[in-house]
N, CA and C atoms as a LAMMPS dump frame, in Angstrom:
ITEM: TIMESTEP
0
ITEM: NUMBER OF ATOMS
360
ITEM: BOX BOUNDS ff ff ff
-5.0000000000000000e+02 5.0000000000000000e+02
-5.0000000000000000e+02 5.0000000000000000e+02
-5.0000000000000000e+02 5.0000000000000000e+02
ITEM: ATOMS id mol type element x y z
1 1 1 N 143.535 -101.804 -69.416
2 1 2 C 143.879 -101.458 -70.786
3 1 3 C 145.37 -101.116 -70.859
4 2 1 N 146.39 -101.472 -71.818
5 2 2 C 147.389 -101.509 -72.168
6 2 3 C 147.714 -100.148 -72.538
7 3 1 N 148.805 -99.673 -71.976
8 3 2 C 149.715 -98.037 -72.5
9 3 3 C 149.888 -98.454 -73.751
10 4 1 N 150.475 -97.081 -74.479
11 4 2 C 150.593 -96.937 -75.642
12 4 3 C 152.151 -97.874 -75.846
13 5 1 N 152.654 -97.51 -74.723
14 5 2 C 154.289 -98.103 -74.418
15 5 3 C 154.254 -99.664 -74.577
16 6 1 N 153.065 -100.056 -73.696
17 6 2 C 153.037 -101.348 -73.456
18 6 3 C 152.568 -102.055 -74.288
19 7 1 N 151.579 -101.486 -75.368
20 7 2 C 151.211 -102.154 -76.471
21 7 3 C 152.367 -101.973 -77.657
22 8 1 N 153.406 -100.996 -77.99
23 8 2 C 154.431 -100.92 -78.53
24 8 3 C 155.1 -101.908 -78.469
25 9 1 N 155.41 -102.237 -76.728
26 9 2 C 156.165 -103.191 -76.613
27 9 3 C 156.17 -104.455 -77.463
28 10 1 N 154.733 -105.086 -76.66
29 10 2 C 154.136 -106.333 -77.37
30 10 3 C 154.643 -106.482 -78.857
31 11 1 N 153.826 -105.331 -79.734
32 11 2 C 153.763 -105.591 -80.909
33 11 3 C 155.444 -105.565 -81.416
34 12 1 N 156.186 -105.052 -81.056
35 12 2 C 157.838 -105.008 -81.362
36 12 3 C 158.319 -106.392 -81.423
37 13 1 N 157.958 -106.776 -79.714
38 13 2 C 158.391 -108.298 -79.817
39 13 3 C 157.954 -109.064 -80.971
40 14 1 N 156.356 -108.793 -81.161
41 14 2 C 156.142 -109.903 -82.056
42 14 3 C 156.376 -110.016 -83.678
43 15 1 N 156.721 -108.621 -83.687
44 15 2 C 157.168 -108.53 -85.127
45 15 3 C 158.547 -108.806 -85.699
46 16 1 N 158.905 -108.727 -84.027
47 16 2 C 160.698 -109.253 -84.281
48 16 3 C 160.639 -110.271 -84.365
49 17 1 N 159.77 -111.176 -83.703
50 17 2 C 159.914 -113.287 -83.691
51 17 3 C 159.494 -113.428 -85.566
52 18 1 N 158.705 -112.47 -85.917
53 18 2 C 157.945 -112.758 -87.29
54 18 3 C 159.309 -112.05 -88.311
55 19 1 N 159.919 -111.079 -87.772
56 19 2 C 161.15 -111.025 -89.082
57 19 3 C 162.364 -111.843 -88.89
58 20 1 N 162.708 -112.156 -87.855
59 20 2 C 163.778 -113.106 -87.771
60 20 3 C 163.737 -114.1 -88.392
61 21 1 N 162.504 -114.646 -88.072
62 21 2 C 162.234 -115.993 -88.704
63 21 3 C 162.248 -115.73 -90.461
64 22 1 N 161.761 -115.097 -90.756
65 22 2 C 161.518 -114.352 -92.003
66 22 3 C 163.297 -114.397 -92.651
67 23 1 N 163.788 -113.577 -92.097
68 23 2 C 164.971 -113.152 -92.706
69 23 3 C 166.461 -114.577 -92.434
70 24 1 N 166.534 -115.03 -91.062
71 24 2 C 166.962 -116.549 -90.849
72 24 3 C 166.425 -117.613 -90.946
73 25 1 N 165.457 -117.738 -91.242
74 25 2 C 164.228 -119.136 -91.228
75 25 3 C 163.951 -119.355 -89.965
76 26 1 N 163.353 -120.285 -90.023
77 26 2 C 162.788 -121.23 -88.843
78 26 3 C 163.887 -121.773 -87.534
79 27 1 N 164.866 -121.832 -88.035
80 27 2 C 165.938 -122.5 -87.2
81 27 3 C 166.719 -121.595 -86.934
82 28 1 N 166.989 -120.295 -87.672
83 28 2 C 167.653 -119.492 -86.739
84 28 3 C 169.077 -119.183 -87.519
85 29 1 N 169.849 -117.852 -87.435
86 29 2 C 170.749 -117.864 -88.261
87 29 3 C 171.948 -119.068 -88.235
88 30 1 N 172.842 -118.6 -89.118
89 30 2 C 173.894 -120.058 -89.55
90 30 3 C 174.98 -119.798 -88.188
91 31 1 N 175.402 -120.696 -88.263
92 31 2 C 177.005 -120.495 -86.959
93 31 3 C 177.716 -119.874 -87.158
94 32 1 N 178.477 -119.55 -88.591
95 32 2 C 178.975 -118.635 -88.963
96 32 3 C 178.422 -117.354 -89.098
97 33 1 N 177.244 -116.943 -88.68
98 33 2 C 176.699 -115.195 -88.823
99 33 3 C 176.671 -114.737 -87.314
100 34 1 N 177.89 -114.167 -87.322
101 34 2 C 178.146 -113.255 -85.869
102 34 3 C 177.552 -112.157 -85.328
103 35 1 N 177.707 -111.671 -84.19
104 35 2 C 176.409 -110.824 -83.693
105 35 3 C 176.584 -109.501 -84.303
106 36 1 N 177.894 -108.945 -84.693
107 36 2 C 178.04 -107.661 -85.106
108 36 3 C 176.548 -107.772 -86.828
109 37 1 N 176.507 -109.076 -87.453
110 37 2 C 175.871 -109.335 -88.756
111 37 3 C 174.49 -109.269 -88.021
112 38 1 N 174.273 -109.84 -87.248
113 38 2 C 172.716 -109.954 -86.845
114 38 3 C 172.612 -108.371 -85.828
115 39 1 N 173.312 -107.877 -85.657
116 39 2 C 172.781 -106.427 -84.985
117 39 3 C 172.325 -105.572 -85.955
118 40 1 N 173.294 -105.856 -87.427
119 40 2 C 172.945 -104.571 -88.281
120 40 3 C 171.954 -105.007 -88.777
121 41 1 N 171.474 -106.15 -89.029
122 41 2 C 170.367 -106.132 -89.241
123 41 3 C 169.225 -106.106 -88.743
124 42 1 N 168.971 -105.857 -87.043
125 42 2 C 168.183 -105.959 -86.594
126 42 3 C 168.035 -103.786 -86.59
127 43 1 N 169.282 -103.291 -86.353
128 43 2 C 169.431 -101.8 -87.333
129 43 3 C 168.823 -101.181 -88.139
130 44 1 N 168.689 -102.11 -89.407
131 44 2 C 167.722 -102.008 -90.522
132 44 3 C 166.368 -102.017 -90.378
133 45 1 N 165.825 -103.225 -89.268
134 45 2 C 164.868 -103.357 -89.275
135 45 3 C 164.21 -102.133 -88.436
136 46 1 N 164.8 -101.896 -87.652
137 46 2 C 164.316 -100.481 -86.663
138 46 3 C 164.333 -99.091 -87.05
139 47 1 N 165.195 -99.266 -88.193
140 47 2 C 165.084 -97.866 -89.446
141 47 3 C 163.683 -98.537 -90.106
142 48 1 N 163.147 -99.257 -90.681
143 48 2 C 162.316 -99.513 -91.584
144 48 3 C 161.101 -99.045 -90.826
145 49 1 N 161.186 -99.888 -89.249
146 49 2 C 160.154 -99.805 -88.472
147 49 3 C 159.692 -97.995 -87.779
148 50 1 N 160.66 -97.55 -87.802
149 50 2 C 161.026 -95.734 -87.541
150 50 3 C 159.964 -95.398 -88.491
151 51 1 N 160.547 -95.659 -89.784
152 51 2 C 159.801 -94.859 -91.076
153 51 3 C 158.377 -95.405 -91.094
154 52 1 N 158.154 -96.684 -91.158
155 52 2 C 156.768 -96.963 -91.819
156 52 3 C 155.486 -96.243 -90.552
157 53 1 N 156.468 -96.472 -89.367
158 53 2 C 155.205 -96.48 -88.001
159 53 3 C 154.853 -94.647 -87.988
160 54 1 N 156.292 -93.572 -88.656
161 54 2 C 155.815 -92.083 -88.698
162 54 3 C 154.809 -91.892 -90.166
163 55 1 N 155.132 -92.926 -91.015
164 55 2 C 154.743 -92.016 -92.203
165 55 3 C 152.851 -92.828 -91.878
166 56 1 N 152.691 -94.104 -91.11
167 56 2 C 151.933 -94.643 -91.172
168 56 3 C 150.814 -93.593 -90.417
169 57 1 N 151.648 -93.117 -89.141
170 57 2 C 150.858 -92.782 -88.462
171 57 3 C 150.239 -91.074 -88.705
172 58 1 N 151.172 -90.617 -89.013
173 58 2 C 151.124 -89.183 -90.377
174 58 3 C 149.827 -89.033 -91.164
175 59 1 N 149.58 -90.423 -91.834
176 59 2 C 148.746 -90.481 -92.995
177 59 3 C 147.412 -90.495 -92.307
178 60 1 N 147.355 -91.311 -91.054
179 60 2 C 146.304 -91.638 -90.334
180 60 3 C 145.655 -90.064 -89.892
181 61 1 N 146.603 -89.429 -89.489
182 61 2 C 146.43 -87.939 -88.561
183 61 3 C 145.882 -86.951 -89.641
184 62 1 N 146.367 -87.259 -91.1
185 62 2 C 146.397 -86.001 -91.853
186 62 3 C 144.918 -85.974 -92.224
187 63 1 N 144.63 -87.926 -92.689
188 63 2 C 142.975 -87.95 -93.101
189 63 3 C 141.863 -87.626 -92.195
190 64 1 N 141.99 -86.929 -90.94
191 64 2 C 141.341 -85.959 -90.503
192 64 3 C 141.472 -84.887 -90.895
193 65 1 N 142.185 -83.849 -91.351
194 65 2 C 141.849 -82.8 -91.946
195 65 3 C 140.914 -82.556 -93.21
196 66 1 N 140.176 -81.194 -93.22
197 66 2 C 138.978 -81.261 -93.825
198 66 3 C 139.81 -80.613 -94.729
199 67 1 N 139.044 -81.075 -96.312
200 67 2 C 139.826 -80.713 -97.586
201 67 3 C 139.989 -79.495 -97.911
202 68 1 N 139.722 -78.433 -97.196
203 68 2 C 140.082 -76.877 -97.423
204 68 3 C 139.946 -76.332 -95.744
205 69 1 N 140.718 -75.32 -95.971
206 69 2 C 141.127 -74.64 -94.222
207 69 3 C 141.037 -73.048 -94.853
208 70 1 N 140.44 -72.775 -93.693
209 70 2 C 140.591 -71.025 -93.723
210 70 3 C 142.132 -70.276 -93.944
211 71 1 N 142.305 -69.723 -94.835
212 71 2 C 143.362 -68.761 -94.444
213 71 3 C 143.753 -68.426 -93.5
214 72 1 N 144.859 -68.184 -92.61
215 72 2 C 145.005 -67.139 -91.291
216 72 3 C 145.097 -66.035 -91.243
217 73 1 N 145.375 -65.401 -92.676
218 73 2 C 145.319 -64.152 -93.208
219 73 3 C 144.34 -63.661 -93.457
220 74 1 N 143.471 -64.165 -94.751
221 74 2 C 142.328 -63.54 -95.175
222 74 3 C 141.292 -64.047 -94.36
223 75 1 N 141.037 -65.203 -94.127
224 75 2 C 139.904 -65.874 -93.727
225 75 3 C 139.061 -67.059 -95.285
226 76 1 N 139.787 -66.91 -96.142
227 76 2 C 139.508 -67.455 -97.485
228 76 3 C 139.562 -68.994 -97.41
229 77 1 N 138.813 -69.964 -98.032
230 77 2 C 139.054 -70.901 -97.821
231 77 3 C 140.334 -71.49 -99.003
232 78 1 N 141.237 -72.419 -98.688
233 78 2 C 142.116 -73.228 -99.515
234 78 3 C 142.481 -73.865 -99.375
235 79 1 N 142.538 -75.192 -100.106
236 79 2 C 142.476 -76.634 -100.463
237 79 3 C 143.929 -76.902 -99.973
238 80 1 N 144.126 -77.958 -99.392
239 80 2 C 145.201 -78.744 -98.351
240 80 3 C 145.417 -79.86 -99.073
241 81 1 N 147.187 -79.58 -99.424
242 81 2 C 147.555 -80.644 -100.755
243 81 3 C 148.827 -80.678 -99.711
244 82 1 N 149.065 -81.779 -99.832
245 82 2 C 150.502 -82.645 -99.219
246 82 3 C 151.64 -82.372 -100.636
247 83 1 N 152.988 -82.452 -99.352
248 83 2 C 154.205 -82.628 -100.694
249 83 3 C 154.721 -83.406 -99.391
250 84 1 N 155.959 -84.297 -100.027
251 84 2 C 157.119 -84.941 -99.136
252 84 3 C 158.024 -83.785 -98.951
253 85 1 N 158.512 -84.315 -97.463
254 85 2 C 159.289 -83.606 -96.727
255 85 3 C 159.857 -84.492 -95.733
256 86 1 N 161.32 -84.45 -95.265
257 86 2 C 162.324 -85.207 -94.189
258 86 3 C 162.394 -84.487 -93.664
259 87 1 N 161.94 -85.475 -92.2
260 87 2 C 162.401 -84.871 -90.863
261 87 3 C 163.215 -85.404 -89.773
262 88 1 N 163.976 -84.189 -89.394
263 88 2 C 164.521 -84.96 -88.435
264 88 3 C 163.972 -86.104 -87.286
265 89 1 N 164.51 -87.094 -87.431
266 89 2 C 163.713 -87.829 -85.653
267 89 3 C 164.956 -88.197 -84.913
268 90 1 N 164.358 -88.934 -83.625
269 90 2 C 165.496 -89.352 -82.836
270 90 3 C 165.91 -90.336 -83.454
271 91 1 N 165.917 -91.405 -84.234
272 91 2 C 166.471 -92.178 -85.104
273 91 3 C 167.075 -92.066 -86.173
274 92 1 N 166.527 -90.543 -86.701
275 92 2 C 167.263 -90.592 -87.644
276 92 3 C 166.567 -89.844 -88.819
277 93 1 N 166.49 -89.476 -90.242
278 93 2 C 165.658 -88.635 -90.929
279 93 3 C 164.064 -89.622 -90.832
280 94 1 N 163.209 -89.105 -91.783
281 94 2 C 161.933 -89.886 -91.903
282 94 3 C 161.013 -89.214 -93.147
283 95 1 N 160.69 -90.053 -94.074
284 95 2 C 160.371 -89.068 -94.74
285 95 3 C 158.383 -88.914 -94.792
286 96 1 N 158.102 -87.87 -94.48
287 96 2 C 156.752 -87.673 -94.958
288 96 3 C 155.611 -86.906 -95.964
289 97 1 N 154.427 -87.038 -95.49
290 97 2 C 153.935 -85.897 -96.5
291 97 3 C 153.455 -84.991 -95.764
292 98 1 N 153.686 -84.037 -96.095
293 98 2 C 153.029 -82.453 -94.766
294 98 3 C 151.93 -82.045 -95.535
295 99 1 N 151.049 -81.491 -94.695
296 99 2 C 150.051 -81.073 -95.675
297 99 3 C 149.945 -78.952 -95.554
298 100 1 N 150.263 -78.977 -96.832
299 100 2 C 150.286 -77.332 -96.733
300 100 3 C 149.205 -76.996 -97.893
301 101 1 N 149.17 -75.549 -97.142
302 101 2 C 148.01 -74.364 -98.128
303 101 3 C 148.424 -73.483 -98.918
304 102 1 N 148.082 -73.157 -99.778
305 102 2 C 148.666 -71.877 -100.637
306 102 3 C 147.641 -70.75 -100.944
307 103 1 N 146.871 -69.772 -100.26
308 103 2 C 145.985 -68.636 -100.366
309 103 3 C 146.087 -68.351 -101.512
310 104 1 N 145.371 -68.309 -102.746
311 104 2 C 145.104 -67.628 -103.756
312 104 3 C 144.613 -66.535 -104.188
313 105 1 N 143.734 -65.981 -102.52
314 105 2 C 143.539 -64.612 -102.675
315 105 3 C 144.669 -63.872 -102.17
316 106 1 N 145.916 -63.938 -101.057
317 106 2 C 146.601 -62.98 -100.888
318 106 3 C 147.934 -63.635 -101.121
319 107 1 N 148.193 -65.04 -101.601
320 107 2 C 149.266 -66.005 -101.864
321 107 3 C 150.369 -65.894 -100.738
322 108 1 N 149.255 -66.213 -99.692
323 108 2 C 150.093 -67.181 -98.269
324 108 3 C 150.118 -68.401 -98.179
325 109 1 N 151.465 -68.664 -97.708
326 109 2 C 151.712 -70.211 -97.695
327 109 3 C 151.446 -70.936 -96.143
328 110 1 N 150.672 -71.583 -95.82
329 110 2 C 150.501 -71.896 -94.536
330 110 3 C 150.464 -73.634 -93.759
331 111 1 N 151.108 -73.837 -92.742
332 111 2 C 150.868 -75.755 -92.866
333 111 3 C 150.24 -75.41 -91.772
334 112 1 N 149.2 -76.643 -91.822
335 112 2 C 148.245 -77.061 -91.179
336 112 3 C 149.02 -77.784 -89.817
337 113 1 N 150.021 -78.175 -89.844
338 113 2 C 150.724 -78.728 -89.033
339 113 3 C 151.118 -77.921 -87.629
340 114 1 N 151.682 -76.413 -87.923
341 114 2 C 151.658 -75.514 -87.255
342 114 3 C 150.705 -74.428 -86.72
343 115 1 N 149.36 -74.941 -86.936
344 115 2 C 147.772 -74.494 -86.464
345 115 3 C 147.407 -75.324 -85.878
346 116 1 N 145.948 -75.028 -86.614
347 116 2 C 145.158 -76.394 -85.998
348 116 3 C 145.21 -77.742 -85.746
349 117 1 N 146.275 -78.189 -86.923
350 117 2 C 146.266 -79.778 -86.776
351 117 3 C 147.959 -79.875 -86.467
352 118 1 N 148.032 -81.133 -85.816
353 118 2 C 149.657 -81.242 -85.993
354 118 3 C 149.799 -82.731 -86.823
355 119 1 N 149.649 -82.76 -88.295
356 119 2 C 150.24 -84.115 -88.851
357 119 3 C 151.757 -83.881 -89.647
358 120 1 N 152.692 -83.598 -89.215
359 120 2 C 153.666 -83.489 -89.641
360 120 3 C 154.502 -82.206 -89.433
């Protein structure tokens, strides 16, 4: 069975043969588009690929959490509503949705992220 690395890999390559082609066609960029032009765009594509693969994988992590969490304070239960929020990564910002609580019996603010669950 394939690492997480090694299946990264794969799928990188193949999404790069599928945007190149995409973005130069079939034959490949013109003679005149020099490598500094085809780096930044391969740049872009690894910012796009940064964002979609955290916020993708975020969304995946968060829809395990159950729609209300205990307080850490009271013990009360309250409903787990996401807002957007940027974070730093090694690439660069990223933007997601965190999922936080707001106690209505003693009005504590709490993320699920920094407990029990870590999606964001």
């Amino acid at each position: 069975m394939a690492t997480k690395e090694e299946l990264a890999s794969r799928l990188a390559r193949e999404l790069a043969e599928t945007f190149a082609a995409e973005v130069y066609g079939p034959e490949g960029p013109d003679l005149d588009c020099d490598i500094d032009e085809i780096e930044d765009v391969a740049v872009l594509a690894a910012r796009a690929a940064f964002d979609a693969v955290i916020a993708r994988a975020l969304l995946l992590q968060n829809q395990k959490l159950p729609a209300e969490l205990a307080c850490p304070k009271c013990q009360q239960p309250c409903h787990v509503k996401y807002q957007k929020r940027t974070v730093q990564g090694r690439m660069g910002p990223a933007e997601i949705q965190e999922p936080v609580c707001q106690c209505s019996a003693c009005d504590r603010a709490f993320f699920p992220s920094t407990g029990i669950a870590t999606a964001g």
